[in-house]
C-alpha positions in Angstrom: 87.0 43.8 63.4 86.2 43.6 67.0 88.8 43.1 69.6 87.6 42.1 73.3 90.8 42.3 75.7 91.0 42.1 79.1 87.9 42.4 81.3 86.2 43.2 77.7 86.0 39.5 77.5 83.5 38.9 79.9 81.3 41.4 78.1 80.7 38.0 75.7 79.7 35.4 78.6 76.4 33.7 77.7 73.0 33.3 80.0 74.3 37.4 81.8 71.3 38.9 83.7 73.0 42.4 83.6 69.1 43.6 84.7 70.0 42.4 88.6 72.4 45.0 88.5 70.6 48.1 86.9 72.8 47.5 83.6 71.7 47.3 79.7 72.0 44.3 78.3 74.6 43.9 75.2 74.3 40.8 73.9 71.3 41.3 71.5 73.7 43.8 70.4 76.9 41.5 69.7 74.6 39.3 68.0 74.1 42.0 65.0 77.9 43.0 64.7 77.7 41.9 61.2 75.1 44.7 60.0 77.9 46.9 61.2 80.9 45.5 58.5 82.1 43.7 61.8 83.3 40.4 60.1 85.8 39.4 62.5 85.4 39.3 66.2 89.3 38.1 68.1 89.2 37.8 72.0 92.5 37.7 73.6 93.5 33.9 74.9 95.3 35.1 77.7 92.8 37.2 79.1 90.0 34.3 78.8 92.2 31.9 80.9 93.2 34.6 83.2 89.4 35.2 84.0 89.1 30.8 84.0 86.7 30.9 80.7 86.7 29.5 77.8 85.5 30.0 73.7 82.8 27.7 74.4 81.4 30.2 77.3 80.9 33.1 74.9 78.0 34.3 73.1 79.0 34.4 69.6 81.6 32.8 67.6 85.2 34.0 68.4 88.9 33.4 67.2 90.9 33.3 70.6 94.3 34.8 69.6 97.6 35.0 71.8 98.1 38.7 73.4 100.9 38.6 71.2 99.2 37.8 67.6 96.1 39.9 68.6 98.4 43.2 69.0 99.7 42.5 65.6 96.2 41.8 64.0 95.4 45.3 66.0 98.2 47.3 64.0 96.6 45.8 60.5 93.6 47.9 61.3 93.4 51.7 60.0 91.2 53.0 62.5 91.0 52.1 66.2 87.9 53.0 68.4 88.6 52.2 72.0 86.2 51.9 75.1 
């Protein structure tokens, strides 16, 4: 699973020209998570209305999960890689 909280939410916005800015572009990336065994990808709900965006504003699909529910989901997993 993939867990975008925070600022890490805007790494999913749709139409980005990251190129402007001297910065790779991700997003051909997100679109392959599934050839890496990432099934599920949860974005925090608070952190997308914090930041005034929505599911429909992201890239790929997404479950929008409470900060609450998402920390729980977070302590499910075996193995956390943060960055």
């Amino acid at each position: 699973a993939l867990f975008l909280i925070g600022d890490g939410v805007l790494q999913l916005l749709k139409d980005q020209q990251p190129a402007a800015i001297l910065q790779r572009h991700y997003a051909p990336t997100f679109k392959m998570l599934e050839l890496y065994d990432i099934e599920e990808v949860y974005v925090c709900a608070d952190s997308l209305a914090e930041r005034g965006v929505t599911v429909d504003d992201l890239l790929i699909p997404v479950e929008s999960l409470p900060r609450q529910e998402l920390a729980r989901r977070w302590a499910q997993c075996s193995t956390h890689i943060s960055f």
